[in-house]
C-alpha positions as CSV (number, residue, x, y, z in Angstrom):
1,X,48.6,-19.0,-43.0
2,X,50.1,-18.0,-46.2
3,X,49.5,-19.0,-49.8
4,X,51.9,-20.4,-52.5
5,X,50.8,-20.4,-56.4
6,X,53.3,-21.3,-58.0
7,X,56.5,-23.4,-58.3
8,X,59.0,-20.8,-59.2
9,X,58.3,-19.5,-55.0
10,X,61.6,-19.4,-53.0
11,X,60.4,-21.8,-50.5
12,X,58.6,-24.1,-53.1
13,X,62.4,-24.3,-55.0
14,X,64.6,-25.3,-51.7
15,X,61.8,-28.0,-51.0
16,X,62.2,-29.7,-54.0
17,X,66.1,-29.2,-54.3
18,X,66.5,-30.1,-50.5
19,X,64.5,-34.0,-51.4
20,X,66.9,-33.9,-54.5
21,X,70.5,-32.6,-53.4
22,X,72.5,-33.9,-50.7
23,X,75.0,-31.5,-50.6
24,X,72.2,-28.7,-50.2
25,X,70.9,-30.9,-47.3
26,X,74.4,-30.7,-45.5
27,X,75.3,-27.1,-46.7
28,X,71.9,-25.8,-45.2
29,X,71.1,-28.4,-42.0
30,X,67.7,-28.7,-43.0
31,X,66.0,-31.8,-44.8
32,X,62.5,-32.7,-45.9
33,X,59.9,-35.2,-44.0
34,X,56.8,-35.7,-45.7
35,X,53.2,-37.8,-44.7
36,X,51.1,-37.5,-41.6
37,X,53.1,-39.8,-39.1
38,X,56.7,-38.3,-39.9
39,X,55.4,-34.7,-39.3
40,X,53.8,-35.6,-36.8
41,X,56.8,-37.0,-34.8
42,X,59.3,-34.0,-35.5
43,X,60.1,-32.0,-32.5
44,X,58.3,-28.9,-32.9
45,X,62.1,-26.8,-31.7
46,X,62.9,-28.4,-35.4
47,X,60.5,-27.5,-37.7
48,X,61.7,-25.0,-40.1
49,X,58.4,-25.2,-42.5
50,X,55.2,-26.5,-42.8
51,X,53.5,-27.1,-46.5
52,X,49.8,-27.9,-46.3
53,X,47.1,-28.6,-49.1
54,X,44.2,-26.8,-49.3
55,X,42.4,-30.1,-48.7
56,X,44.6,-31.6,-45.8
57,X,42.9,-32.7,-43.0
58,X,45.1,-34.7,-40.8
59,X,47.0,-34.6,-37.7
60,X,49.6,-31.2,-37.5
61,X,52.9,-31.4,-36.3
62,X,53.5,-30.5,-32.7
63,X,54.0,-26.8,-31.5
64,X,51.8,-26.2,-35.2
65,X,50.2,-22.8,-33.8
66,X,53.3,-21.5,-32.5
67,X,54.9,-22.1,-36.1
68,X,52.0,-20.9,-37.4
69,X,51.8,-17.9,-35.9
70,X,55.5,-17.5,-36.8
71,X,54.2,-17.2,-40.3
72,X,56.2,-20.4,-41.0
73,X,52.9,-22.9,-42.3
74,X,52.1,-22.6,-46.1
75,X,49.1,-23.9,-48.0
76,X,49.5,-24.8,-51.5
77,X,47.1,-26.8,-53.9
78,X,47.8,-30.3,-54.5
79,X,48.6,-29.7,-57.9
80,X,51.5,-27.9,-56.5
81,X,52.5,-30.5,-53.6
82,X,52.5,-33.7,-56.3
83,X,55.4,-31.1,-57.7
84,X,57.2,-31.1,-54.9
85,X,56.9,-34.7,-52.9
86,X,59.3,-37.3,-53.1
87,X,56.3,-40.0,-53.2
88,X,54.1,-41.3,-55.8
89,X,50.8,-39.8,-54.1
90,X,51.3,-37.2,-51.3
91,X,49.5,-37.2,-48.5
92,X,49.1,-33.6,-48.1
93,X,51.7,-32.8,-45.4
94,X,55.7,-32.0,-45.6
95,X,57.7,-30.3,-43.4
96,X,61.5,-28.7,-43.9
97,X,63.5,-29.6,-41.0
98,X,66.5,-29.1,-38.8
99,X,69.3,-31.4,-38.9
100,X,70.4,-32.7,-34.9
101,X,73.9,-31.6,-33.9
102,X,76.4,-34.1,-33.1
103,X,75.6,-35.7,-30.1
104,X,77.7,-37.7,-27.7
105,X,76.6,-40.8,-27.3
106,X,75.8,-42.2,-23.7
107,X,74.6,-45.8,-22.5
108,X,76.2,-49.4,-23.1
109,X,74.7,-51.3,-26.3
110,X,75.2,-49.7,-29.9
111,X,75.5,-49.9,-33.5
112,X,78.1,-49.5,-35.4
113,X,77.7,-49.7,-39.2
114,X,80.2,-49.9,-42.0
115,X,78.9,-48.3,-45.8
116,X,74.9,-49.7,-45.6
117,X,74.6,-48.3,-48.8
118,X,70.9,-49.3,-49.3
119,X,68.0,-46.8,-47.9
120,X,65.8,-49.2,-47.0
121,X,68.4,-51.0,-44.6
122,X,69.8,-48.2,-43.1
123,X,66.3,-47.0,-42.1
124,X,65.7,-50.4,-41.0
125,X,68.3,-50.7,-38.8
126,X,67.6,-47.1,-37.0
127,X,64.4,-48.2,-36.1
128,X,65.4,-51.5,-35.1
129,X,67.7,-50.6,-32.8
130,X,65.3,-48.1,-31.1
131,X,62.4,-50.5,-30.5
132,X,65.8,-53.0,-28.9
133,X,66.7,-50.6,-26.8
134,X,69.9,-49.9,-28.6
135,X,71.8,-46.5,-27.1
136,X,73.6,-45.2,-29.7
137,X,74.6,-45.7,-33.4
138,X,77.5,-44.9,-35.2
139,X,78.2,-45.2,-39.0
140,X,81.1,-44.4,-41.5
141,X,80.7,-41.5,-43.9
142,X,80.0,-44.6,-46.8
143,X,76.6,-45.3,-45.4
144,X,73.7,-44.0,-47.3
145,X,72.8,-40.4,-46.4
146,X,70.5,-40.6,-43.8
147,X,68.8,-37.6,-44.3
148,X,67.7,-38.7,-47.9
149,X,63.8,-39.1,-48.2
150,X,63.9,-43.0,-48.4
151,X,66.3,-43.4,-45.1
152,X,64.0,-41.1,-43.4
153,X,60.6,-42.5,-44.4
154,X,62.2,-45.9,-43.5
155,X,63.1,-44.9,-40.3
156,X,59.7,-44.4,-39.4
157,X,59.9,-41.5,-37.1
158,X,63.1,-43.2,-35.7
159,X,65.3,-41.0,-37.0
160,X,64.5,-38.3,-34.7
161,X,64.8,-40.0,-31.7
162,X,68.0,-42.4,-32.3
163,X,71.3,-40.7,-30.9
164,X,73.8,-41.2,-34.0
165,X,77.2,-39.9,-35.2
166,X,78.5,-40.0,-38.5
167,X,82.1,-40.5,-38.2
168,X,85.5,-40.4,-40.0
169,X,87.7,-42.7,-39.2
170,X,85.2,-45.6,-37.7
171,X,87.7,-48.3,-35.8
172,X,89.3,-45.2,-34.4
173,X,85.8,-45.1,-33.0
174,X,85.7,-48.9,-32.1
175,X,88.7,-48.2,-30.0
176,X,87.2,-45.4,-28.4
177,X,84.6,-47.5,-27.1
178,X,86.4,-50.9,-26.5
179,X,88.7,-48.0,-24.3
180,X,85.2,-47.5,-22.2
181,X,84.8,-51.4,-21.6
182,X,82.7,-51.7,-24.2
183,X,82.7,-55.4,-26.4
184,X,82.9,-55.3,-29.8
185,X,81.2,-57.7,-32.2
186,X,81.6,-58.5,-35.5
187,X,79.3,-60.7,-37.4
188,X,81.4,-62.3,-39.3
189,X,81.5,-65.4,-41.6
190,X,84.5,-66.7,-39.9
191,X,83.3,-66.9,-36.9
192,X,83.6,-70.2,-34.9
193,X,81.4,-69.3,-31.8
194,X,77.2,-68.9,-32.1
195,X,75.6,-65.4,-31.2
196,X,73.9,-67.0,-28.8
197,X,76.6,-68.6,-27.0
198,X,77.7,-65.1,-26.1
199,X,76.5,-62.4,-23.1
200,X,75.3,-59.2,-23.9
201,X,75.1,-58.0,-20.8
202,X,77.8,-56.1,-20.2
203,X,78.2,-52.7,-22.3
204,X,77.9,-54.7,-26.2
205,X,78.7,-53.1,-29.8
206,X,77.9,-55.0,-32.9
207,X,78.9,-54.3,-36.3
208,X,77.4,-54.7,-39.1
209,X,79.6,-53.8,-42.6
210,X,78.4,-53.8,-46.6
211,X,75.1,-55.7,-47.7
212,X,77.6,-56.7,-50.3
213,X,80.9,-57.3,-49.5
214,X,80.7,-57.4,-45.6
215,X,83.3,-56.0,-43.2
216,X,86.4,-54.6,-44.5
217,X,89.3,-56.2,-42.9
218,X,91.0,-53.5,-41.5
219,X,87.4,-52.9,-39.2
220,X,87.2,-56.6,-38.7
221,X,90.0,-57.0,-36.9
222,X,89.3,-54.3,-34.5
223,X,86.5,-56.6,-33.3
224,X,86.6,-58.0,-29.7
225,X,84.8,-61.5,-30.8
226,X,84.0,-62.7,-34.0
227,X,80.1,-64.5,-34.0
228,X,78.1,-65.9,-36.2
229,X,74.2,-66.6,-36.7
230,X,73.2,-69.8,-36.9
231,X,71.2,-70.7,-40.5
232,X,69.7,-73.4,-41.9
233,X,69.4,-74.5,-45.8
234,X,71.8,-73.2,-48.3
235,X,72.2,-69.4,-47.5
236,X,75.6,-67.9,-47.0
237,X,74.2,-65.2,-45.4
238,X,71.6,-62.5,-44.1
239,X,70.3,-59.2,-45.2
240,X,72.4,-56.7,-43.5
241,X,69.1,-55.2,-41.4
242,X,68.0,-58.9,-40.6
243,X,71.5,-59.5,-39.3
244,X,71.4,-56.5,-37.2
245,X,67.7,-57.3,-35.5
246,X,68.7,-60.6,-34.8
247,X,71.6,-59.4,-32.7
248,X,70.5,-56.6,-31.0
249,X,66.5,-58.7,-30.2
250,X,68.9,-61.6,-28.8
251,X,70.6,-58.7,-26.6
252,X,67.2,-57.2,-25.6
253,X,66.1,-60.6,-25.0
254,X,68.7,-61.3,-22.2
255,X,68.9,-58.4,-20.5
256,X,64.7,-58.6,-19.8
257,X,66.0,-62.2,-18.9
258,X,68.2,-60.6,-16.1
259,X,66.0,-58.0,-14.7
């Protein structure tokens, strides 16, 4: 295991410029996880780096004596680490790792999301829709960066599991799916019809747009039904991630229903 003193070391510098620069994080593939339970989770095939304190003492990443050996795992003092992290009080663990390649998405229930611009929501959302069962996701290049530390400690491990595309031109996407069978839904204020008046079946896509200003219309109107959630009291609306779990738990709900 090798040593780092001091801040000014190579791998020490992209760490820190990696949590801070997202165009370093898409030029190089590689962003930054850091506490016990994210590293843990990475897939050890894409782990690029370990950093360790000299007083760490929790769990290791998978495949760790493999990248050890590989003279990938560094050990620096915490000093050093509080440098580096992205959090108020490190926990002694971060790891550089590999971006996924684009994936094709398979299966019949997904995501579709329109400029979440806040972290928290759109790390929500990812590991909503894995614990629902949720096949796919697909956002717009507006969303949030999720490879930023906050999206990625939200996601909660998530992240590495969820098959996502970040796409162009999303309602060229919607039509790629509604040309698979798939129904589109859009939550949208307008609606007449309840979300739970609807089944979900059949192969189901929800989307979700802006916490602020909703669904643009042009994506709207790509939209195979319009439905609403039903609220009580004086609210207009819900939090962009509530909105989402509330749909895709209904969905999970009746498909358990039908098994």
């Amino acid at each position: 295991m090798k040593v780092i003193t001091s801040i000014s070391n190579k791998y020490v510098r992209e760490a820190r410029d990696l949590l801070r620069k997202p165009r370093l994080r898409r030029e190089r593939r590689l962003f930054v996880a850091e506490g016990e339970r994210l590293c843990e989770e990475i897939p050890a095939e894409r782990i690029e780096r370990i950093f360790l304190t000299e007083d760490y003492a929790g769990r290791l990443p998978q495949g760790f004596s493999q990248i050890e050996s590989a003279g990938r795992v560094y050990r620096l003092s915490r000093i050093l680490m509080e440098q580096i992290s992205d959090t108020k009080t490190s926990q002694g663990i971060l790891c550089i790792v590999r971006m996924k390649e684009a994936e094709k998405l398979r299966g019949d229930f997904f995501l579709l999301l329109e400029t979440i611009q806040d972290p928290g929501n759109l790390g929500t959302m990812f590991r909503t829709a894995e614990a629902a069962g949720v096949t796919g996701i697909v956002m717009d290049q507006g969303c949030a960066d999720v490879y930023s530390p906050k999206v990625v400690r939200a996601t909660m491990g998530a992240l590495y599991r969820m098959p996502f595309r970040i796409v162009e031109d999303l309602p060229a996407a919607v039509e790629q799916l509604k040309a698979r069978g798939v129904r589109v839904y859009a939550a949208h204020l307008r609606a007449e019809r309840s979300c739970y008046s609807y089944s979900f079946r059949t192969p189901t896509a929800f989307l979700i747009g802006n916490e602020g200003s909703g669904l643009s219309t042009a994506l709207a109107e790509r939209a195979t039904d319009y439905l609403r959630i039903p609220m009580e009291g004086d609210a207009e609306s819900l939090n962009a991630a509530a909105a989402a779990a509330v749909l895709l738990y209904e969905t999970l709900r009746q498909r358990q229903a039908g098994k």
